[in-house]
GUMAR-521344 format. One line per 10 residues: for each residue x, y, z of C-alpha. Coordinates in pm, whole numbers. Example, Ala and Ser with C-alpha at 12.3 -4.5 7.8 and 13.67 -1.06 7.14 Angstrom:
BEGIN
1230:-450:780 | 1367:-106:714
// end
This chain:
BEGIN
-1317:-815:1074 | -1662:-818:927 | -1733:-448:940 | -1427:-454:722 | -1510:-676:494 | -1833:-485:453 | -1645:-187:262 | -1512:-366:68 | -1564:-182:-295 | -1383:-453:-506
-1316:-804:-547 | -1037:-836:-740 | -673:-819:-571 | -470:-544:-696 | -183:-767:-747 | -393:-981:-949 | -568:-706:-1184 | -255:-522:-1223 | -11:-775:-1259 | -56:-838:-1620
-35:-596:-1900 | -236:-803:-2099 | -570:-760:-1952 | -817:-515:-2056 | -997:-408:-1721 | -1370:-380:-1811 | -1479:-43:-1594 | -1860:-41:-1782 | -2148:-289:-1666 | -2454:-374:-1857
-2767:-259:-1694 | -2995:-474:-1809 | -3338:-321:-1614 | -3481:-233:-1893 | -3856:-358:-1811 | -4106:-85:-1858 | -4466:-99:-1701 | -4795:6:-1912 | -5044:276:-1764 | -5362:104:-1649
-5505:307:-1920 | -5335:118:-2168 | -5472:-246:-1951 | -5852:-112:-1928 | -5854:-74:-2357 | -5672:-431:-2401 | -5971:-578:-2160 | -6231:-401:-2350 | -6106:-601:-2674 | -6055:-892:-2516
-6389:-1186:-2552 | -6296:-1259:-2188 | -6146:-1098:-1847 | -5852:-1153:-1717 | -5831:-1412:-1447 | -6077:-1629:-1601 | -5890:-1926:-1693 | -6171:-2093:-1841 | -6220:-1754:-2034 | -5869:-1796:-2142
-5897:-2196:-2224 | -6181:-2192:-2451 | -6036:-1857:-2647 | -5749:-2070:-2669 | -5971:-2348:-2827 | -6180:-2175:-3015 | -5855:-2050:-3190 | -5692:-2357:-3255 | -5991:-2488:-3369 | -6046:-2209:-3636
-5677:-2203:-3749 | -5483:-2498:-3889 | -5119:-2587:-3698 | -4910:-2615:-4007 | -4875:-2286:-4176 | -4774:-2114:-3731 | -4519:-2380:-3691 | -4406:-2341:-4061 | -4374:-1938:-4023 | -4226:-1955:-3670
-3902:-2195:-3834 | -3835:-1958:-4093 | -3827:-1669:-3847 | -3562:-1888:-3599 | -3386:-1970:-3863 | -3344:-1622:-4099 | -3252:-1491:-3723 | -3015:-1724:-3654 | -2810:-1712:-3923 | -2820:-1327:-3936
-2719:-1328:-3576 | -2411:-1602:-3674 | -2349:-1405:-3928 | -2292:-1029:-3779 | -2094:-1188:-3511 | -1833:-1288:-3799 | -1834:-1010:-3915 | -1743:-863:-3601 | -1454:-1073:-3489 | -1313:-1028:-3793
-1319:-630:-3779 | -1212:-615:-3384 | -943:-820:-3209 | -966:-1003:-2907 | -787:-882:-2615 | -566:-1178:-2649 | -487:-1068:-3015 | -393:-723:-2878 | 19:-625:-2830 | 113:-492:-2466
144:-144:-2657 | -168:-173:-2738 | -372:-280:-2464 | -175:15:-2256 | -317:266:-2523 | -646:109:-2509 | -691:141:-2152 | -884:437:-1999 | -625:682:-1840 | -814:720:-1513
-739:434:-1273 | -1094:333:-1087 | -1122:495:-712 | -1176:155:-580 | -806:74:-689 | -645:244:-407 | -861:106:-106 | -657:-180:68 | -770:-511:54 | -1042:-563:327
-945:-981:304 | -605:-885:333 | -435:-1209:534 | -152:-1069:708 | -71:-1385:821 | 42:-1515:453 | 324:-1713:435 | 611:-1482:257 | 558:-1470:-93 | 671:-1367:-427
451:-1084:-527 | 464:-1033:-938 | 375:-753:-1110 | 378:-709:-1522 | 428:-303:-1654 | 432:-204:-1962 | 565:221:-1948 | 408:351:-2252 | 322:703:-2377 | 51:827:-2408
-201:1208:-2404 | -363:1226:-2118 | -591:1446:-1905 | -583:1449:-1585 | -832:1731:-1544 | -890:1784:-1828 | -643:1990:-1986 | -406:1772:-2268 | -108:1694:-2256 | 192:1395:-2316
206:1171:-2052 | 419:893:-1907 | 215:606:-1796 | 257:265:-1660 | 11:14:-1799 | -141:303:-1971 | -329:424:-1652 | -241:738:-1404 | -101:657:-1104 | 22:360:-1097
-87:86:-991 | -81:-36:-625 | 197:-234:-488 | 27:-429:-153 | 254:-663:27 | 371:-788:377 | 648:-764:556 | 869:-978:445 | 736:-1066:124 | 991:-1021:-229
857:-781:-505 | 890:-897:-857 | 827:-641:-1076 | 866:-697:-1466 | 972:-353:-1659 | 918:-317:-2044 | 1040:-19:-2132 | 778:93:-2442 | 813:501:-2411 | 1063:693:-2609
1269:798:-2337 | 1518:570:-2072 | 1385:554:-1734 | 1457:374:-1388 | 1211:315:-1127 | 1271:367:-741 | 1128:285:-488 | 1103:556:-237 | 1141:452:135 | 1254:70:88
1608:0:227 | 1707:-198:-80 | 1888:-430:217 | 2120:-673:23 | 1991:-566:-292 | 2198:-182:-393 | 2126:-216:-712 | 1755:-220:-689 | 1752:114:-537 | 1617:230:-888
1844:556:-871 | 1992:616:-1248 | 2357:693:-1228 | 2416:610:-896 | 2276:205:-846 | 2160:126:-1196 | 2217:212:-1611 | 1882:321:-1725 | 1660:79:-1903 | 1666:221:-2285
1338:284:-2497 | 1285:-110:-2624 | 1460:-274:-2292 | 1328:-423:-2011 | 1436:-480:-1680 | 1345:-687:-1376 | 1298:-529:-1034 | 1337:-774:-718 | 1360:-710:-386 | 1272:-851:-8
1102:-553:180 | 1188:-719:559 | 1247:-500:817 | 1010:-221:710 | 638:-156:707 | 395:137:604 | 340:363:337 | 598:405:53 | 574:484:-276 | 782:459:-607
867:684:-918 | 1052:760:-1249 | 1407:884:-1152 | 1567:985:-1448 | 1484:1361:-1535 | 1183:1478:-1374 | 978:1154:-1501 | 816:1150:-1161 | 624:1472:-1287 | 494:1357:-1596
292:1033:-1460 | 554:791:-1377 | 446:766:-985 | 232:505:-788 | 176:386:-422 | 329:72:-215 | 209:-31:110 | 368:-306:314 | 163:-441:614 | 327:-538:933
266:-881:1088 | 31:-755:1330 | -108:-449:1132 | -480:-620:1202 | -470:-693:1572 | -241:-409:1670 | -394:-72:1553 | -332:198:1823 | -683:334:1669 | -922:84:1531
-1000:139:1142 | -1275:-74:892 | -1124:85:589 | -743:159:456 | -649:352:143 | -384:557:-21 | -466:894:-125 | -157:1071:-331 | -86:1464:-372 | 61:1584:-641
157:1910:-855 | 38:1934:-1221 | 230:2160:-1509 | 54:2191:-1869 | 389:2236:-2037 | 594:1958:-2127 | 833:1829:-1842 | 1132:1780:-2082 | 1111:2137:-2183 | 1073:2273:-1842
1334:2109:-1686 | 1554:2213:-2005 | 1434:2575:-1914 | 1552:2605:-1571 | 1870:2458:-1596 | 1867:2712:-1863 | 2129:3018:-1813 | 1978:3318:-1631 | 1689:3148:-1479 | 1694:3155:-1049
1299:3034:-1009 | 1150:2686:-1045 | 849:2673:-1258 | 526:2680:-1072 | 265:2441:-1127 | -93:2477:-1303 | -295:2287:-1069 | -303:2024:-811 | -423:1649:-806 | -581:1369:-569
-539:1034:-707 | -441:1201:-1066 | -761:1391:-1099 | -883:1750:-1113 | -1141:1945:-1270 | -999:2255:-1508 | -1189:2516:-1597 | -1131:2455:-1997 | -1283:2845:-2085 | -1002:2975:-1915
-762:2795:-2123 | -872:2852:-2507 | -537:2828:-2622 | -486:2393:-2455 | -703:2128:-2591 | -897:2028:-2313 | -1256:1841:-2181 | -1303:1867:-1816 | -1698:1728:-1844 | -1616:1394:-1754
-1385:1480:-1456 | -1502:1343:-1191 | -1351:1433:-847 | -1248:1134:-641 | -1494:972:-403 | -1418:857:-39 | -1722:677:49 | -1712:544:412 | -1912:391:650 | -2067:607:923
-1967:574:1249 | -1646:377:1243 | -1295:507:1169 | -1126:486:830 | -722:522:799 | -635:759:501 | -254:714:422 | -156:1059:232 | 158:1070:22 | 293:1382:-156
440:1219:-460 | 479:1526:-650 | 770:1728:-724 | 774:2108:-581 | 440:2183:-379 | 390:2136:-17 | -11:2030:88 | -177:2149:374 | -433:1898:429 | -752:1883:623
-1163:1747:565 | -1436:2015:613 | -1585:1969:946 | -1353:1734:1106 | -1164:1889:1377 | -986:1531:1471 | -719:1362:1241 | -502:1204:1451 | -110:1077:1324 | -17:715:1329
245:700:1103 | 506:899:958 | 719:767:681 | 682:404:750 | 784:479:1143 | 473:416:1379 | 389:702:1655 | 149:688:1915 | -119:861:1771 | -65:1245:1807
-404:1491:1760 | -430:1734:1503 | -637:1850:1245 | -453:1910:950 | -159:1788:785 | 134:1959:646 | 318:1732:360 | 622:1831:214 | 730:1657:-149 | 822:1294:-55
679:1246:295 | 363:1066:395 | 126:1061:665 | -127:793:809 | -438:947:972 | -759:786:1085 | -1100:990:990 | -1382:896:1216 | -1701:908:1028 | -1934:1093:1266
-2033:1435:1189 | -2433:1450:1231 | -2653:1638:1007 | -2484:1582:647 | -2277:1336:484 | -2094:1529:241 | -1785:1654:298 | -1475:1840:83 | -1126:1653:157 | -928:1970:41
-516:1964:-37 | -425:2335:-59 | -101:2413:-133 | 121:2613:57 | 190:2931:-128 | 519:3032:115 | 686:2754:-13 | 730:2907:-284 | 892:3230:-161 | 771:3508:-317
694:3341:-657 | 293:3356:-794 | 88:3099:-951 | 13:3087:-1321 | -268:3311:-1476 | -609:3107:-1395 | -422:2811:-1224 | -554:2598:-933 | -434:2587:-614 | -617:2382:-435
-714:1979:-513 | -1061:1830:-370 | -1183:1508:-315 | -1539:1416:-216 | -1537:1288:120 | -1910:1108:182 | -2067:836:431 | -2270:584:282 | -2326:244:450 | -2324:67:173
-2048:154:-86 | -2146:-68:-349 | -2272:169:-635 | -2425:75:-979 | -2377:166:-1307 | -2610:400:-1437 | -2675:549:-1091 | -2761:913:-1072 | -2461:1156:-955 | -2504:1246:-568
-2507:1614:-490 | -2139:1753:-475 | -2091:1868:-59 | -2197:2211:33 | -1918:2217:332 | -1641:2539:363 | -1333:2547:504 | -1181:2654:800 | -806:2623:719 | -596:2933:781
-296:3007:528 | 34:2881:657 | 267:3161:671 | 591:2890:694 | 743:2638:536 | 862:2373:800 | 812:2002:891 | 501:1939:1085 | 787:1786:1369 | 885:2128:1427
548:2204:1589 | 440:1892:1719 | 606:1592:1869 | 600:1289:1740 | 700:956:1961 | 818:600:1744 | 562:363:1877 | 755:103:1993 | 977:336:2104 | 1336:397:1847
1587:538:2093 | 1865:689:1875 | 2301:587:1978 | 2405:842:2229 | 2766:862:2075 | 2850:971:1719 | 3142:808:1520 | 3147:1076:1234 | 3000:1422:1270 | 2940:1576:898
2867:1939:832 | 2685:2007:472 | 2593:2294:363 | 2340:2284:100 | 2256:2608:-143 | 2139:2706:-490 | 2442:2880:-670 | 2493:3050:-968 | 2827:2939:-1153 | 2987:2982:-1490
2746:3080:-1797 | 2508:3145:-1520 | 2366:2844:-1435 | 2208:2815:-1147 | 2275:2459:-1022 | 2214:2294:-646 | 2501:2275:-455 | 2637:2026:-172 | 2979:2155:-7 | 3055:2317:-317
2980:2018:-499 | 2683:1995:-749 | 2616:1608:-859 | 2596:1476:-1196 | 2573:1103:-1236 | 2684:909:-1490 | 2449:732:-1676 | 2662:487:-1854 | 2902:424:-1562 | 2715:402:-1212
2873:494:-923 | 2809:132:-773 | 2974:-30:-1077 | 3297:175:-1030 | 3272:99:-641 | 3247:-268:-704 | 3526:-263:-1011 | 3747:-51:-804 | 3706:-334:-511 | 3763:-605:-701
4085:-498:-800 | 4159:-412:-462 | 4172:-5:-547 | 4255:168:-173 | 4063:478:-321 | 3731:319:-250 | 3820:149:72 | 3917:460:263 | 3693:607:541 | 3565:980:465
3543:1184:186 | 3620:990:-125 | 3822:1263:-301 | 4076:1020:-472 | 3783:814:-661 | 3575:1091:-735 | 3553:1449:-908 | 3418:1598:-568 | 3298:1898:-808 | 3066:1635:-967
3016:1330:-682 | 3058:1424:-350 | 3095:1067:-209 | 3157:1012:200 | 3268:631:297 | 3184:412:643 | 3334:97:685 | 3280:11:1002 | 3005:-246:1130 | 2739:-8:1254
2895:334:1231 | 2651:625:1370 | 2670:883:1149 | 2553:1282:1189 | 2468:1533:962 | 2453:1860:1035 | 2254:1996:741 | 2276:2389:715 | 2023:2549:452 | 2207:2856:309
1905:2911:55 | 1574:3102:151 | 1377:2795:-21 | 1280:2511:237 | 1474:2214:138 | 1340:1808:164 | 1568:1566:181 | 1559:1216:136 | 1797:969:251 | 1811:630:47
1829:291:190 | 1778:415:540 | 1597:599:767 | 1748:925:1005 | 1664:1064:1349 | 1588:1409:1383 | 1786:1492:1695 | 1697:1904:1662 | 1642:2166:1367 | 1594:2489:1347
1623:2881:1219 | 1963:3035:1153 | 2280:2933:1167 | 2315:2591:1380 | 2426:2710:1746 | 2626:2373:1794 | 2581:2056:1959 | 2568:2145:2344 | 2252:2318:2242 | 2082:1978:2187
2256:1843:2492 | 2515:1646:2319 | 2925:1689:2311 | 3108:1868:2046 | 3046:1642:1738 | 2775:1446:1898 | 2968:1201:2112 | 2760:1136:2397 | 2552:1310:2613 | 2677:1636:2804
2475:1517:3096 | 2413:1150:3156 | 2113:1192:3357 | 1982:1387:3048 | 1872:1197:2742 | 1556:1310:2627 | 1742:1394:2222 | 1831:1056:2198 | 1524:852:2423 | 1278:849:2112
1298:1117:1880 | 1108:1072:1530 | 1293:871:1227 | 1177:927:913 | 1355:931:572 | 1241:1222:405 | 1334:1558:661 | 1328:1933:566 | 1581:2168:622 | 1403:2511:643
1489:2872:447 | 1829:2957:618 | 1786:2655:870 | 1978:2391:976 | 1851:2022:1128 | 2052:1742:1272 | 2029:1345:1181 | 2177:1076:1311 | 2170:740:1125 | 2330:366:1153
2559:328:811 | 2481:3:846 | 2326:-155:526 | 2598:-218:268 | 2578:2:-75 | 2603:355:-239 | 2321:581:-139 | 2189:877:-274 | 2151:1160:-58 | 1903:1487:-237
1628:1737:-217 | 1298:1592:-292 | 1174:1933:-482 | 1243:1785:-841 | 1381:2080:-942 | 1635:2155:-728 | 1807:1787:-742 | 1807:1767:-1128 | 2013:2109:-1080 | 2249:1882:-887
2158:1883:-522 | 2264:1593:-399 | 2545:1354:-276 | 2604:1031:-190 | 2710:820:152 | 2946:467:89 | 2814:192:360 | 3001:-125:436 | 3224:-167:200 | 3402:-475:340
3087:-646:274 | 3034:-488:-84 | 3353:-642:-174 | 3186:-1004:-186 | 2929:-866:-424 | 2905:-948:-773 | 2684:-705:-999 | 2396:-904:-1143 | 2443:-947:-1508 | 2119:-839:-1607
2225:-500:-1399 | 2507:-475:-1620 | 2337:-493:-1953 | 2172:-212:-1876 | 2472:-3:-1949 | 2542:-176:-2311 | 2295:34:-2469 | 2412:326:-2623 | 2487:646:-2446 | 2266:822:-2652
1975:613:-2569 | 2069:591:-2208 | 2032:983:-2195 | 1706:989:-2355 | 1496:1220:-2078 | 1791:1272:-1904 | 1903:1641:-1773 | 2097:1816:-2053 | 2488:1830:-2015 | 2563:2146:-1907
2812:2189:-2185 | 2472:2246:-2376 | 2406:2593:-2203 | 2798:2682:-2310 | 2834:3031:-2513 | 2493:3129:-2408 | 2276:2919:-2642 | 2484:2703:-2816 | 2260:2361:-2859 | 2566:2127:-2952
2685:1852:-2668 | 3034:1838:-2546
// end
């Protein structure tokens, strides 16, 4: 659409100016206005010297005779060939000089192009291509990533970060439907990592998941690995992250967005601009050492964050910090700049790794819901947003607010999520973005800084901690009816616990995961298959190939088995989940203990409905893959086990599933069976164990004897 096209703040497609590590982006321009003007002062005293006026060309022809007749030609044109030439070979010769003191880009390693490359990534990079063709034929879509380390500042406060390409986020993944992601992994930092990718069923392709210890080996400091995957089936807002240790935390996070067929012609609210806009938590301290400190023995509370972030910026106040090196002056806050008048979709992802966001733009009363977690829904009113780690929202803001165009964008975060615990001394709670219409979005360098918005806020503090579908219904758009009859039924109770030495650690039916990082539970599945091991082949909990007080694992072999889980919070902290490879129904949820199934209008252990004529749980209720379970709640899901691999199964509050709160579901195994493990996938695992545990969570034989620092 041309009123699209007319936003458009870049040229150059993301895939194309991220895709190679190489490249050296070139964020400065060279103004080159530089003409000045002389007073008319300064004119009137050259005239007055002058034998002539100006304008009087025979004036000017005869001074120019009576000149040359008065001066002989040889000893100008001499003079002026000296000068060219003395320049000339100065010039030649400082631009030797030069080249031989800096490298060309091309010269430059991968390693140090990342390092080299200014930490904040551009706000243009995370508007959608306005010349997007959704029609593209399906395509291989090849990206080049170098994960490097690196001290960075996100607002301004100093500190060691993980980075891909050297830049915070990452860079955009933009694709459609359909299309295969290539993505080439060189792993440069000094600890192992894996990458997943949050929200993509992995369908036909387990071991892509990204999940170390579960679908892949990590890739060791010096490795690399290659990522591929088809995203059919699926569109909408997604986004992927580090997921060994809490990697996620320390920059290792970026957004994907796959566009449906008919994204352009079928919006349910028209829009001229799309971009991503991702939440996050920010901690000072290192990540390593804080996840090593509350797995640590005696220690019930997760750490709190500093400060918050919009697109991996923030402004700290560096005076109250004397003790952190830090330089907040260039810390710009993010800029929305949108046309007036017209409607702009803002796709909001929390990619962070313990706060919830309450979101909302000074002024505007109206931001309507048209996605949820990659599902479409008719577009549902509201005005703010409530985003718990791992979910995402799509909203469209219409630009029409008369009598400024200014606004603050403001992601608070909700303090009762945190039960009872405070905030750091002179931490942030709140992130802001700049929210401004302009009708032409096109700025220059060298432009002078527009006025900051004047706007307040009307938000009221949330006094819960629940999904935003507990208050407001949300209907699939085309419509997702869920199976009226369950074939399993699974009750799990989920819980922080305090064991032996006490460690707290999360807990799933008594059962507190720890993966192993050398031996994946998809390479035992597939070993055990191929030699025809009944252990893995069984329907239900997989007690005789697993250590259930380690690796809970529950099996379905059938076709298209519909699966519930009953998910019962005994723990006052609200609890996200997220379900790999697939996507759940919420059928009901709630406070307190669940009252059973015939509350929701279902049979004992969901199979069927208690009244026929009665199907409102199952005629459209909203499917998402990351759900909460509230503090001392329970909620209900319903899936299809229908896409073949090993899928992990955990809260999305960092801390709580590097604790161990997690599990993991067995799909299809008759069709696993065929599989063979890629060998690339399998190399992984050749590299040391020490090297594979590099950023890992620490044994808990570590905490042993109260302090002893020696692994078992």
């Amino acid at each position: 659409m041309a009123s699209y096209r007319l936003l458009s703040p870049t040229e150059n497609r993301h895939d194309v100016r991220e895709s190679r590590a190489s490249r050296i982006e070139k964020s400065e321009t060279i103004d080159a206005s530089g003409d000045s003007e002389e007073d008319e002062g300064g004119d009137d005293e050259q005239d007055r010297m002058l034998p002539f006026r100006r304008g009087d060309v025979e004036g000017v022809a005869a001074g120019a005779q009576t000149n040359y007749q008065r001066r002989p030609w040889w000893p100008v044109a001499t003079f002026t060939l000296a000068c060219v030439g003395t320049i000339f070979c100065l010039t030649w010769l400082a631009l030797s000089l030069d080249s031989l003191g800096r490298p060309e880009p091309s010269d430059l390693s991968p390693l140090e192009v990342a390092l080299a490359a200014p930490l904040r990534r551009p706000d243009r990079d995370y508007i959608l291509d306005p010349g997007w063709d959704f029609g593209a034929p399906n395509q291989v879509r090849t990206y080049d990533w170098v994960i490097v380390d690196k001290e960075g500042d996100p607002d301004g406060i100093q500190k060691r970060m993980m980075t891909i390409n050297g830049q915070f986020p990452g860079p955009i993944i933009e694709v459609n439907e359909g299309d295969v992601i290539e993505v080439n992994v060189r792993n440069l930092a000094s600890n192992a990592t894996a990458i997943h990718w949050h929200g993509i069923f992995q369908n036909g392709s387990n071991w892509m998941d990204g999940a170390a210890g579960v679908t892949q080996c990590p890739i060791a400091p010096g490795s690399s690995y290659r990522y591929k995957f088809n995203v059919t089936g699926q569109a909408g807002t997604y986004f992927y992250h580090g997921h060994q240790g809490v990697q996620a935390l320390g920059g290792l996070v970026g957004p994907l967005v796959i566009h449906s067929r008919d994204e352009a012609t079928g919006q349910p609210l028209p829009y001229s601009s799309d971009r991503v806009i991702l939440l996050q938590d920010w901690y000072y301290d290192s990540d390593n050492e804080l996840m090593r400190d509350v797995l640590s023995p005696g220690v019930e509370d997760a750490p709190m964050p500093n400060t918050a972030l919009i697109n991996g910026v923030n402004q700290a106040v560096c005076t109250d910090h004397p003790s952190r090196p830090c330089s907040a002056a260039d810390k710009l806050l993010p800029t929305l700049e949108l046309a007036p008048g017209v409607g702009h979709r803002l796709r909001f992802l929390n990619v962070g790794g313990f706060a919830w966001f309450q979101v909302a733009v000074d002024e505007h009363n109206s931001l309507p819901i048209l996605e949820v977690d990659g599902t479409s829904v008719e577009p549902t009113p509201g005005s703010a947003l409530v985003i718990a780690p791992g979910q995402r929202y799509s909203t469209v803001l219409t630009a029409d607010r008369p009598g400024t165009d200014a606004f603050w964008l403001r992601a608070r975060t909700i303090t009762s999520c945190f039960v009872g615990q405070e905030f750091p001394k002179d931490s942030i709670d709140e992130a802001r973005a700049i929210v401004r219409y302009r009708a032409h979005t096109k700025r220059h360098d060298g432009e002078e800084h527009l006025p900051l918005p004047t706007t307040s806020s009307e938000l009221s503090y949330i006094q819960t901690c629940r999904d935003m579908s507990s208050a407001t219904s949300f209907s699939p758009s085309p419509a997702l009816p869920a199976p009226e009859y369950a074939d399993h039924s699974w009750y799990i109770r989920a819980n922080l616990a305090i064991g032996d030495w006490r460690l707290q650690r999360g807990v799933m039916n008594s059962s507190s995961f720890r993966p192993s990082l050398v031996s994946p539970t998809l390479h035992r599945v597939l070993d055990g298959l191929a030699q025809n091991n009944e252990s893995f082949i069984q329907d239900g909990v997989l007690d005789a190939a697993f250590d259930l007080t380690s690796e809970l694992v529950i099996s379905h072999n059938g076709a298209a088995d519909t699966v519930d889980i009953v998910l019962q919070n005994m723990d006052e902290n609200s609890h996200p989940f997220h379900l790999h490879g697939t996507q759940m129904w919420i059928l009901g949820a709630g406070h307190g203990y669940f009252p059973g199934y015939e509350a929701l209008g279902l049979r004992p252990e969901g199979k069927g409905l208690l009244d026929p004529a009665n199907s409102s749980v199952v005629d459209n209720p909203l499917k998402r893959d990351t759900i909460t379970a509230e503090g001392f709640g329970w909620v209900v899901l319903r899936l299809v086990a229908d896409n073949p691999g090993i899928w992990l199964f955990h809260c999305h509050v960092i801390w709580h599933s590097e604790a161990g709160m997690g599990m993991q579901f067995l799909s299809r195994a008759d069709i696993m069976r065929q599989w063979q493990l890629p060998e690339d996938a399998r190399r992984l695992c050749d590299a040391p164990e020490e090297e594979l545990r590099k950023g890992a969570v620490p044994k808990d034989e570590v905490f042993f004897g109260f302090g002893d620092d020696e692994e078992g």
